[in-house]
C-alpha positions in Angstrom: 81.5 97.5 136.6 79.7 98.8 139.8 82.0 97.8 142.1 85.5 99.0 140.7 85.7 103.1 140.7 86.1 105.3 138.0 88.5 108.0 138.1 89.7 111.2 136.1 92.1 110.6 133.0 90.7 106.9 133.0 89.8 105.2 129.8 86.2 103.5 130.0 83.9 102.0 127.1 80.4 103.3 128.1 77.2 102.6 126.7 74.3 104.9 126.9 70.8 106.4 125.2 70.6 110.2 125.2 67.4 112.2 125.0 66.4 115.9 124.7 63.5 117.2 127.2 61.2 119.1 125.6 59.1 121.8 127.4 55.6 119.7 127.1 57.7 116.8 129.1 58.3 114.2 126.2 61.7 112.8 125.5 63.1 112.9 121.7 65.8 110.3 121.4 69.1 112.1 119.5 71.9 109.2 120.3 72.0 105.9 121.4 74.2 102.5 120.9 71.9 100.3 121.0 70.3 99.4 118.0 67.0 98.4 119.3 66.5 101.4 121.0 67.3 103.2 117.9 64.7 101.4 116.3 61.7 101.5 118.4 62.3 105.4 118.6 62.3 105.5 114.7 65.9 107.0 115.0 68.0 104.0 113.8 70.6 104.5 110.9 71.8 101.4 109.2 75.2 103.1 108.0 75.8 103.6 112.0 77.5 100.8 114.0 75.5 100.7 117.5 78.0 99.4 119.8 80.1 100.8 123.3 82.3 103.5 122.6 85.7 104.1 124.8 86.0 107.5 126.8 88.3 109.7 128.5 86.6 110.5 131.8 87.8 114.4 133.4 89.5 115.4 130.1 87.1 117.7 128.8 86.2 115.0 125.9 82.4 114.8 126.7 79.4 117.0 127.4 80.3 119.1 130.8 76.4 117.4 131.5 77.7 113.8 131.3 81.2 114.1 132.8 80.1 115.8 135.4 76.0 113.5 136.1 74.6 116.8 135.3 72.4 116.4 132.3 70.7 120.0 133.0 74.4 121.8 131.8 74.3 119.5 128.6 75.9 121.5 125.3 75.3 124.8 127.3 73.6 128.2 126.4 72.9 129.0 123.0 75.3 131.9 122.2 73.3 134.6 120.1 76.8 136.1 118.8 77.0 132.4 116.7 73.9 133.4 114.6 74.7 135.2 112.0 72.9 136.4 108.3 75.0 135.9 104.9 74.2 136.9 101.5 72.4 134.6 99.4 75.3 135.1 96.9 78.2 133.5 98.9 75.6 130.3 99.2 75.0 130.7 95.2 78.6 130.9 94.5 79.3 127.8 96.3 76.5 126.3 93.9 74.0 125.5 96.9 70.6 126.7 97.1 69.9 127.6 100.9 66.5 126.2 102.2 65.4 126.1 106.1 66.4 123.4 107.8 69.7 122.4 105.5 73.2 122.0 107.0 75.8 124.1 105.7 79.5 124.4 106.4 81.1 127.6 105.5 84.4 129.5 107.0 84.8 125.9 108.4 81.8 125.8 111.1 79.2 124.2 110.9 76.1 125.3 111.2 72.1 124.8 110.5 70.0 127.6 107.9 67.1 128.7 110.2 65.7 131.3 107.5 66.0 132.6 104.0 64.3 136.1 103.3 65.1 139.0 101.0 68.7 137.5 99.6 69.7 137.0 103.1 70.1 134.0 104.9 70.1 133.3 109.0 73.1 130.4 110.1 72.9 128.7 113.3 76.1 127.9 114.3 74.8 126.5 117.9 75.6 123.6 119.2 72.6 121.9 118.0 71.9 120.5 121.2 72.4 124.1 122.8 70.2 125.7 125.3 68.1 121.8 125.5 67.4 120.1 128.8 69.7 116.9 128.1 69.0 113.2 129.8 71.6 110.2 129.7 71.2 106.7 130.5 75.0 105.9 130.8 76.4 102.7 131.9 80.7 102.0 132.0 80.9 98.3 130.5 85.1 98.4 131.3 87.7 100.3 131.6 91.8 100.2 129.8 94.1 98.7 132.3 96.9 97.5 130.3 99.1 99.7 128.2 97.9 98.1 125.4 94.4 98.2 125.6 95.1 102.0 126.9 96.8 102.6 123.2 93.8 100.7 121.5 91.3 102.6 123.3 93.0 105.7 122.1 92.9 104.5 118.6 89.2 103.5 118.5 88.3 107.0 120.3 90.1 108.8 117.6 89.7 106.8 114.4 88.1 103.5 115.0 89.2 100.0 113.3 91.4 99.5 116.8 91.3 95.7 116.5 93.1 96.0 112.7 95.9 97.7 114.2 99.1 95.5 115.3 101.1 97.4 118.2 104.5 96.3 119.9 104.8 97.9 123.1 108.4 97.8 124.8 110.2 100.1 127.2 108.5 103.2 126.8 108.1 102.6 123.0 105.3 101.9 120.4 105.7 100.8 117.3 102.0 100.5 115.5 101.4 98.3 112.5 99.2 100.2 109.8 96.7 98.5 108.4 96.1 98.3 104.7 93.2 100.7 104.6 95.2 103.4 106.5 97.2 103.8 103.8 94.9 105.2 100.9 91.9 106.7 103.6 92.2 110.6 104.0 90.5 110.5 107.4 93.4 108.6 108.8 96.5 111.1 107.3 94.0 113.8 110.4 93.0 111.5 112.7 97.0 110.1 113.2 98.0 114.0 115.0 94.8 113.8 117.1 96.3 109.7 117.6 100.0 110.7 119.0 98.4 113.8 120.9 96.8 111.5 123.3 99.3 108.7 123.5 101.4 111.7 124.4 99.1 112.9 127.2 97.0 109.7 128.0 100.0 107.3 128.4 103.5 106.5 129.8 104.7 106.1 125.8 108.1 108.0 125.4 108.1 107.4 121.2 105.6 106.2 118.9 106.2 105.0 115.7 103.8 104.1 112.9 104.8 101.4 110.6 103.4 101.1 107.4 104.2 97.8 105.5 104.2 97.3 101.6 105.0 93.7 100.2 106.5 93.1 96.8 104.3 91.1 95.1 106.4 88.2 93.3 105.1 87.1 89.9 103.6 84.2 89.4 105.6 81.1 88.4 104.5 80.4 84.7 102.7 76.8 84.6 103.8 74.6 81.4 101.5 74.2 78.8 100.0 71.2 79.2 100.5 68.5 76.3 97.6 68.6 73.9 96.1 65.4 74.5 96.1 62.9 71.3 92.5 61.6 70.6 93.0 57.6 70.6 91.4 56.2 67.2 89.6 53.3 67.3 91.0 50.7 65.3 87.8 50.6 62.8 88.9 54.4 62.6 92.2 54.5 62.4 93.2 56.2 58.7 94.1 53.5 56.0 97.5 54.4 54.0 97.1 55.8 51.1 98.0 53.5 47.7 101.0 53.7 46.7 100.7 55.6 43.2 101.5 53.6 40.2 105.3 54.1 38.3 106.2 53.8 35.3 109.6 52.6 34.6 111.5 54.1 31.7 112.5 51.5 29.4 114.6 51.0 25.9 112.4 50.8 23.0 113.7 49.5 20.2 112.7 51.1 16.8 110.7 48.5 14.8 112.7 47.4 11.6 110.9 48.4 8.6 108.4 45.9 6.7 109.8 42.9 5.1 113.6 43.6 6.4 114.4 41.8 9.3 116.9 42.7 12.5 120.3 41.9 12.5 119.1 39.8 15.2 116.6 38.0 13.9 118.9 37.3 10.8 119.9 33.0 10.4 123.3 32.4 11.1 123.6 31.8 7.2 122.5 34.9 6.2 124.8 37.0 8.0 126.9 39.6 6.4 130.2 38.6 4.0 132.2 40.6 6.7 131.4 38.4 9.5 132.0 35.2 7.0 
């Protein structure tokens, strides 16, 4: 991007390794994006995404040092009046132990615990960088043309995930599509004022609106149960019928005639009783 100028209240994606000077001469890495730099200097982070970042150039956004090619101004002076001694006890209270060397935030600064002596405790709330020689090697990649790639910029710079976001731009208007994670992440409900403060003063946008979009979800059709498959027998397998239990049919007995007197039936046709003579 040598040849196309940069100038105040533009939007460029920048990529750069800065270093603090120490007096002896030697150079202590304390920011990059480039991951290899990172790692050959020890410093790298693997929760940190190493990649070109988008700036506002003249806004007051960056180091007066780097805005300005003037790494010698870097964070400034160290201000005396921002060290300041505590009590032990408002650390205690807070159920943190104070040692040399920790971060802390209290009163909403934050700040770094140079010394602990006597129940007192000494807070840096410097600039860490403060009062150090500063060196940049900065390089502009591109720069935000389009009103689009203006309001992504803008999003990226102040919460990141630009390329998840779906924007409409049309006459003066934005409507930007949430995405699914904005919805439940805390850092997003602060980051969205900080969002429409710059679309306000870093573009031609008149309104913005944020959409977010929640779907019903429609229950699933319910499948049929499937028929339980009948095993197939084989025919050496398949189950014989069971026999038929015997029955007895009820039949007419006829009571025997007693010994030596036959039936009437069995009586000659001569020997039948005087009445049927």
């Amino acid at each position: 991007m040598a040849s196309e100028a940069i100038e105040k209240g533009d939007i460029v994606w920048i990529e750069y390794d800065a270093w603090t000077v120490n007096p002896n001469g030697t150079q202590t890495l304390f920011d990059t994006t480039h991951d290899e730099v990172a790692k050959k200097e020890g410093k790298f982070d693997e929760k940190k995404v190493y990649l070109e970042i988008p700036v506002v150039v003249g806004r007051g956004r960056l180091f007066e040092g780097l805005e300005a090619a003037l790494a010698e101004k870097g964070a400034g002076a160290r201000d005396p009046r921002l060290i300041e001694l505590r009590t032990e006890r408002e650390f205690l209270r807070q159920e943190i132990n104070p040692e040399v060397g920790m971060e802390v935030h209290l009163g909403g600064k934050h700040g770094l615990v140079t010394a602990v002596s006597a129940g007192r405790v000494r807070v840096d709330f410097n600039n860490p960088l403060a009062g150090k020689t500063l060196k940049y090697a900065v390089r502009a990649t591109r720069k935000a043309k389009t009103p689009d790639e203006r309001v992504r910029a803008i999003i990226d710079m102040d919460y990141g995930l630009a390329e998840q976001f779906k924007i409409h731009l049309k006459s003066g208007a934005a409507e930007i599509q949430l995405p699914d994670v904005c919805k439940t992440d805390e850092k997003w409900f602060v980051s969205k004022f900080r969002v429409v403060a710059d679309l306000r003063e870093l573009s031609d946008l008149k309104s913005i609106r944020f959409i977010e979009e929640y779907e019903k979800k429609e229950p699933k059709a319910e499948t049929k149960a499937e028929a339980t498959p009948v095993e197939e027998t084989k025919p050496e397998q398949k189950a014989r019928p069971a026999p038929k239990k015997a029955t007895r049919r009820a039949t007419a007995t006829k009571s025997k005639p007693a010994t030596g007197a036959p039936s009437e039936e069995e009586l000659p046709p001569t020997e039948k009783a005087p009445e049927e003579l």
